[in-house]
N, C-alpha and C positions, 0 to 999 in steps of 0.2 A: 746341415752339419757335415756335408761332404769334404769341408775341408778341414774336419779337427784332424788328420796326419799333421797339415801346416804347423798348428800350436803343440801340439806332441811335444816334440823334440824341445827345442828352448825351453818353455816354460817347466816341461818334469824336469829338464836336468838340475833343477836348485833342489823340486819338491821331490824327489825322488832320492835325495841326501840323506833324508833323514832315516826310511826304512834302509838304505846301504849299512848306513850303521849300526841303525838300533840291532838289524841280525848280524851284524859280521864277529867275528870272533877275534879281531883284531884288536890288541886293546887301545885306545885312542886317548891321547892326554891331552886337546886342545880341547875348548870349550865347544860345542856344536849348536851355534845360530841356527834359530832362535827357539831349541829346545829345552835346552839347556841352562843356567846361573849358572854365577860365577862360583857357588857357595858352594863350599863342600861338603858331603852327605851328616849330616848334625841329630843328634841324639834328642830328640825333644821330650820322649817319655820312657817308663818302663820298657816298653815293646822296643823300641830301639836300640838299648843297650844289651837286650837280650839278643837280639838278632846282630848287631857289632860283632859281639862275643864271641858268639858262631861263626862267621865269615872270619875275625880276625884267627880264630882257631883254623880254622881252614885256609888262611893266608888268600883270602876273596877280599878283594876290593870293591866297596860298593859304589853304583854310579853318583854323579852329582847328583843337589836337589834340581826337579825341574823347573823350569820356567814359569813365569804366571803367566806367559801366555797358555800355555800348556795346561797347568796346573786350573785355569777357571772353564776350559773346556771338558777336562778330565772329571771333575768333583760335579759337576752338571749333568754328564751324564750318566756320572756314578749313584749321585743320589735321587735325581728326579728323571731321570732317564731322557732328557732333553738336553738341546743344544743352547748355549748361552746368545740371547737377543747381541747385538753390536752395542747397543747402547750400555748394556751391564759388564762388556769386554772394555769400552772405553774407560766406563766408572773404575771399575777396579784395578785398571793400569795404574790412574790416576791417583789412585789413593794411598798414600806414604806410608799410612798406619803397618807397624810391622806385626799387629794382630789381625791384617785385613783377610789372612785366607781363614783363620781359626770362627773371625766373623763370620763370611760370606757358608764357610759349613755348618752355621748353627743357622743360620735365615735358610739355607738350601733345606733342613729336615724340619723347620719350621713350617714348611709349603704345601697345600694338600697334593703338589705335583710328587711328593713323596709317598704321601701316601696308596696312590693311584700307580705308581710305578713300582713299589713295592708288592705291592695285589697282585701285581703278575707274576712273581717270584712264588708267589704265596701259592699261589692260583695253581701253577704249573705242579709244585708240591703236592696240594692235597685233590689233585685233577678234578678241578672244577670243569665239566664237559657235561653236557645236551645229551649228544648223543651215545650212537654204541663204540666201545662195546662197556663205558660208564651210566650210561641210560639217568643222569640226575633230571631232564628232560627241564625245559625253558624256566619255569618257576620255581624249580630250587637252584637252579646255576643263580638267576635275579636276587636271591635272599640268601644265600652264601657267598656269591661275590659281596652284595652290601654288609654282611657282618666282617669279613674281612677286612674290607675298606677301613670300615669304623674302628674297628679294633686296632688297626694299626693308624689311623689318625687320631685316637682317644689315648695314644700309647698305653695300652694294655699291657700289662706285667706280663710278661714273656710265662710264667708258669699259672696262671690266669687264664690265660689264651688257651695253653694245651690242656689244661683242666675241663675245660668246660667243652671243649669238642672229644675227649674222654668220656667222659659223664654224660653226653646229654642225652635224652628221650623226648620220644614227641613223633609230630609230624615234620615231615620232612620239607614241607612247603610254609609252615610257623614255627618250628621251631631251627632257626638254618644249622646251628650247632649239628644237629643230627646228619649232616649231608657226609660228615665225618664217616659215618659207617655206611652210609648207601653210595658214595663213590668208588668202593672196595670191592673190585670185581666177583670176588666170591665172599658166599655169607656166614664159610662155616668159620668156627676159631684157630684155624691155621692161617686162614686167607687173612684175618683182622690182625691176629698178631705182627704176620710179616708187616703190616702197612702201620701197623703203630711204632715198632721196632725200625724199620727205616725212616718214619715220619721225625720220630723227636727221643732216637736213640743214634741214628744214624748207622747203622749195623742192619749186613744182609742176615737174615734170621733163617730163609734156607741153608747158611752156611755152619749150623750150628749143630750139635750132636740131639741126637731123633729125641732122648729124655730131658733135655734143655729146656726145647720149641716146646715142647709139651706141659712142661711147669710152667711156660708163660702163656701157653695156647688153654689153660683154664679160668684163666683171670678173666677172658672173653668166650666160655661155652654157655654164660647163659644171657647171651646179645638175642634177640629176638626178632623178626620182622613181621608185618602182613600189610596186607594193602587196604584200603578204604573205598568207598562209593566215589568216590571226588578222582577225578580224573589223573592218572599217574600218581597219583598222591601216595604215599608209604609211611608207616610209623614204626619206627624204630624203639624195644620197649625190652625194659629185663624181666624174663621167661618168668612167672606168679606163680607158678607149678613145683618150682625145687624146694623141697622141705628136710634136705639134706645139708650138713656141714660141706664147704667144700673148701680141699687142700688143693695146692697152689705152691709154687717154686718161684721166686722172684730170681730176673737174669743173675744175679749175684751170687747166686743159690743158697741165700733162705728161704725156709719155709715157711707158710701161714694158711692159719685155721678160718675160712671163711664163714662165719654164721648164715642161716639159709636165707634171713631178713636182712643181710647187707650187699651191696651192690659190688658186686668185686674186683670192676670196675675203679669204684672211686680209690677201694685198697691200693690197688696198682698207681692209681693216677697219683695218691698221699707219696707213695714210696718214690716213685717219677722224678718230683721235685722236690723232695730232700737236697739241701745243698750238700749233703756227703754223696748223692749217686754219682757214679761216675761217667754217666753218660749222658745225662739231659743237657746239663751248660755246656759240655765238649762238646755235644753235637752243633747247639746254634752259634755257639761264638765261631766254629771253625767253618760251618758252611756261611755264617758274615763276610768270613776274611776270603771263604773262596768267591762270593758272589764280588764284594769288594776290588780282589783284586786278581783273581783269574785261575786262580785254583787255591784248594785247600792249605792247612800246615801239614792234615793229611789229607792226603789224595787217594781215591777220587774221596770227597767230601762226605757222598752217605757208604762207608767202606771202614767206618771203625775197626778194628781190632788188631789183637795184639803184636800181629806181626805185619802192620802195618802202619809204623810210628810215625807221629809228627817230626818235621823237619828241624822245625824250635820246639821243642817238647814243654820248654820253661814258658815260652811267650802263651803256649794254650793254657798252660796250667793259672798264667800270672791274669789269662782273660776270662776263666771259668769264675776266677777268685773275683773278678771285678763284675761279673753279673748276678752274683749272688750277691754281691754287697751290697751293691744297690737296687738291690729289691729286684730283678728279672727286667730290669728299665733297660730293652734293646737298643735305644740309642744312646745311652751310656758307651755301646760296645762301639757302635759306628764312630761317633766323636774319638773315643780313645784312638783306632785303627785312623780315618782321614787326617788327626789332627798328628798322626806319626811322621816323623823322617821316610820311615820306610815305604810309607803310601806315597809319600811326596817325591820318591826318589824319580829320574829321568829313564825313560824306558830304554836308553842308551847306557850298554854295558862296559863296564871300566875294566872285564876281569875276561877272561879268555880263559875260564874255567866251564867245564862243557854245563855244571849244578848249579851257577849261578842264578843263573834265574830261578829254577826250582828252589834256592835257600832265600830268596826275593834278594837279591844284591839290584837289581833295578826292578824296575815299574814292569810286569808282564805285559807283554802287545798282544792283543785279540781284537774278534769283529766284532761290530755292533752286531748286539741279536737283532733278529729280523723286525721284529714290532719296531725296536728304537730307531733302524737304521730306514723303513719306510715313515715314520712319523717325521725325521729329521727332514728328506726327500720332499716332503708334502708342506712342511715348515718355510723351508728355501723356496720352492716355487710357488707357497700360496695357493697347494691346490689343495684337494679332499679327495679320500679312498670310499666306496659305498660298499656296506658289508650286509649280507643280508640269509639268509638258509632257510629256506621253502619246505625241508623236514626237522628235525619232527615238527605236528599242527601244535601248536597254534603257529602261522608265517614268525619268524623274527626276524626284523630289519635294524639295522647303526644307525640314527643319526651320523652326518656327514661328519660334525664336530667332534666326535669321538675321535678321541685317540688308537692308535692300535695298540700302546699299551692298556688300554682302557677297555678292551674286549674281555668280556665278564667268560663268556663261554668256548672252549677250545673247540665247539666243533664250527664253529664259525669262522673263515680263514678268509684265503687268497691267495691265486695263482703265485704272486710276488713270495706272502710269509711263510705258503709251506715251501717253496723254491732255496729259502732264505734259512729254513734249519727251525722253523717254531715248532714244539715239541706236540706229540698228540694227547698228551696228559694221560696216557692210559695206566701208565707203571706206578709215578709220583717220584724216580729216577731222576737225577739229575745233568745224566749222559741220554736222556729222553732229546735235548736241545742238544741242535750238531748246528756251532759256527765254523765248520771247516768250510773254508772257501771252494767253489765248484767250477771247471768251465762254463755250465749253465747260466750261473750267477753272473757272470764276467763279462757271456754274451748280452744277459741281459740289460747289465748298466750299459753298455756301450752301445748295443744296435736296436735295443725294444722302441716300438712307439711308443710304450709305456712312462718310459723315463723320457725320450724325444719332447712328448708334449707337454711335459712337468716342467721340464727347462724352456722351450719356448714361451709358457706362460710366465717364468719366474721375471721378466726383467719389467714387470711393472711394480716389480718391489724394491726396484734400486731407485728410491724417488732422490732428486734433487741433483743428480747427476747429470741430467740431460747428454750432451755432448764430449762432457770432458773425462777423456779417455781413464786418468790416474784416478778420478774419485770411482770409478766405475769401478775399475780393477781392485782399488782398496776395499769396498762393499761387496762386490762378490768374495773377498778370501774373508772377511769379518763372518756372511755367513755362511759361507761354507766351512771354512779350514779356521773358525774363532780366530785369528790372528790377522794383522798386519803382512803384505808380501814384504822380502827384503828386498834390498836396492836389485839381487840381480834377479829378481821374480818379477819384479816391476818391472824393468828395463826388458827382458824375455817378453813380457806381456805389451807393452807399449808399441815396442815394434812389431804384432802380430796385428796389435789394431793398425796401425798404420801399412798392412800389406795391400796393395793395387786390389779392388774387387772387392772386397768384404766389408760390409757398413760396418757400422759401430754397434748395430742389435746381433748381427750373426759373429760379430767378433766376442762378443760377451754370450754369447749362448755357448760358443765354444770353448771360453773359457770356464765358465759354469761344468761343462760336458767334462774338460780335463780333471779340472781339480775334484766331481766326487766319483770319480775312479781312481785316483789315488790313494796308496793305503794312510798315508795322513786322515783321510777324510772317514773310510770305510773302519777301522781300527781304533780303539782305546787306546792310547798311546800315554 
């Protein structure tokens, strides 16, 4: 690969168009190939008209809708964290139906690749982690990732979910629910509150006045623990001991009378999910939209309060109202948000207003998190990552086939994901994950044997190509860049394969090498 300088130049100057714009602050009124339709940004549901309103109030123009090429890379790895095979980019070019994207995101949440990629979202939240300083230790990370999983491929009523990891007692290696309280670095009821309070209120609770925390730090003083004969094993159990009434301050601040035989616990968990609280359905419709689509309506996403208001105040209000109605059904929320103008819109901005993106007038550009963006890597060249951590005993080793979204345990890594920004799950934070790009990272794509030998390997997956140069070049941008090259990315790349010296394998190796260090490739777009 000594001579990717050669393809450098030609080939970026088309792929490198796209990020010119998508950040320039210039406003641009031509259509921009091949990110972009022709169509202009279209009101498909409530959330749309809500967010128009705003921008028109604000005199923001929002970008066009994007592209399907665009648009079936984007919803693939939005919803199952994957990149779309060549074959499902062909299909859905092809297919006329003007419901075919509304289609392809009801089969994309249909898939258990949803489910399994959503576990890591999950995961990261309630820091599913082995080791310290979480200590869940190998068999309860195995049966809290597996209820997780299940829970969200059984779509589990979103106040269901939080109920029973609330309430539950037991052991912590049979009963997984319980790992809820034993991932929470400290056991007394300040440490538990803060983490129920950020978990599924969304709100820093050290941020709140000392007699607040404390009306909500009684709901959790009689959590109990001890440990058992069985190895790591811990049982998480409400104190048998209290034969007192106990008072209590709900965030809202009422008050309530706890009897000594009721778990006060579940009190809290009842009032939780009242569809009048004002914080349970704000919290997950808004951290959806910021997982979604790259930050909150308020930001940062777990940072609720009062004087840090959402941007469309009406759109969280109009999503609180729609998962309550139907029943806490989370992918009610996703459907409404993918199946929006606003999700669809072109991450190319029409407004040279510096909030634009912040009030979503286009699609926000960020990296792949680290799991998605070495899984993608491993997909393209048909290779495998081996994961494995020799503390704590018992050994635990990956299957090859595992995904790296598919890692149950945070203390399990690699040089690559923690380089890449994968969070260490200790907080349950969601500024825990830093996709800010790195010189390290940069080096790495470009000069590691790491990636060298992933791309050398990749070109026994361009089958039926043999020699001929344009189907070569169309199959590497199908899977690398999901799309089609244009005429002058084609024509760039034809005449590199055709320079004096360079076979046709090191001419595709380097173009493989250009296009995934391009932020096309490395970026949600």
């Amino acid at each position: 690969m000594q001579d990717f300088h050669l393809l450098i130049n030609p080939v970026m100057l088309v792929i490198t168009t796209f990020m010119t714009v998508a950040n320039t602050t210039a406003v641009e009124s031509q259509i921009v190939r091949p990110f972009e339709s022709n169509g202009n940004h279209i009101a498909t549901n409530n959330i749309d008209r809500l967010v128009m309103a705003t921008l028109r109030e604000k005199g923001i123009e929002p970008a066009n809708v994007c592209s399907d090429e665009v648009f079936v890379r984007r919803v693939y790895l939005d919803v199952i964290g994957t990149l779309p095979k060549p074959e499902d980019i062909r299909r859905f070019m092809k297919n006329r139906r003007t419901d075919k994207r509304a289609a392809l995101i009801d089969a994309l949440l249909g898939r258990d690749e949803f489910a399994e990629y959503w576990s890591l979202k999950w995961c990261d939240l309630l820091r599913v982690k082995a080791e310290f300083p979480i200590n869940l230790w190998p068999n309860a990370v195995q049966a809290y990732h597996r209820w997780i999983l299940d829970a969200i491929r059984k779509n589990m009523s979103y106040d269901e979910f939080a109920r029973e990891l609330l309430t539950s007692s037991g052991s912590n290696f049979r009963v997984p629910q319980v790992n809820f309280y034993r991932a929470i670095q400290g056991h007394e009821p300040g440490s538990i509150a803060e983490a129920v309070a950020l978990t599924f209120m969304g709100v820093r609770l050290e941020k709140w006045p000392k007699e607040k925390r404390e009306g909500m730090e009684a709901f959790f003083s009689r959590v109990a623990y001890k440990t058992t004969a069985e190895w790591k094993e811990e049982i998480v159990y409400l104190d048998p001991t209290a034969t007192e009434a106990l008072h209590a301050v709900f965030p809202d601040g009422t008050t309530v009378k706890i009897q000594a035989d009721k778990d006060p616990r579940e009190v809290f968990a009842d009032w939780l999910v009242t569809p009048k609280n004002p914080w349970f359905a704000k919290n997950i419709v808004n951290r959806i939209w910021a997982w979604l689509l790259g930050r909150g309506l308020i930001h940062e996403p777990d940072d609720i309060r009062p004087d840090n208001p959402a941007v469309h105040p009406q759109v969280l209000e109009y999503l609180e109202k729609e998962l309550v109605k139907a029943g806490y059904d989370l992918r009610h929320i996703y459907r409404l948000i993918l199946n929006s103008g606003t999700y669809q819109q072109s991450s190319i901005r029409r407004s040279n207003r510096p909030d634009a993106e912040a009030l979503f007038a286009c699609y926000p550009v960020r990296r792949l998190e680290a799991e998605v963006l070495l899984d993608a890597l491993c997909w393209i060249s048909g290779t495998k990552e081996g994961y494995s951590s020799p503390i704590p005993e018992p050994f635990t080793f990956i299957p090859e086939e595992h995904r790296a979204v598919e890692l149950a345990d945070g203390s399990i890594t690699s040089q690559f994901l923690e380089m890449f920004g994968r969070p260490a799950r200790d907080t349950g934070l969601e500024s825990e994950r830093n996709n800010q790009f790195t010189d390290a990272q940069r080096l790495h794509l470009l000069n590691s044997t790491h990636i060298q030998n992933k791309i050398e390997r990749s070109q026994r997956l361009i089958k039926g190509a043999k020699r001929d140069s344009r189907k070569r070049i169309n199959m590497v941008y199908l899977k690398v860049l999901s799309r089609f090259p244009t005429e002058a990315e084609l024509a760039a790349a034809k005449e590199y394969f055709q320079t004096d010296g360079i076979n046709i394998g090191q001419a595709t190796n380097d173009l493989i090498w250009a296009l995934i260090n391009t932020k096309e490739f490395l970026y949600r777009h």
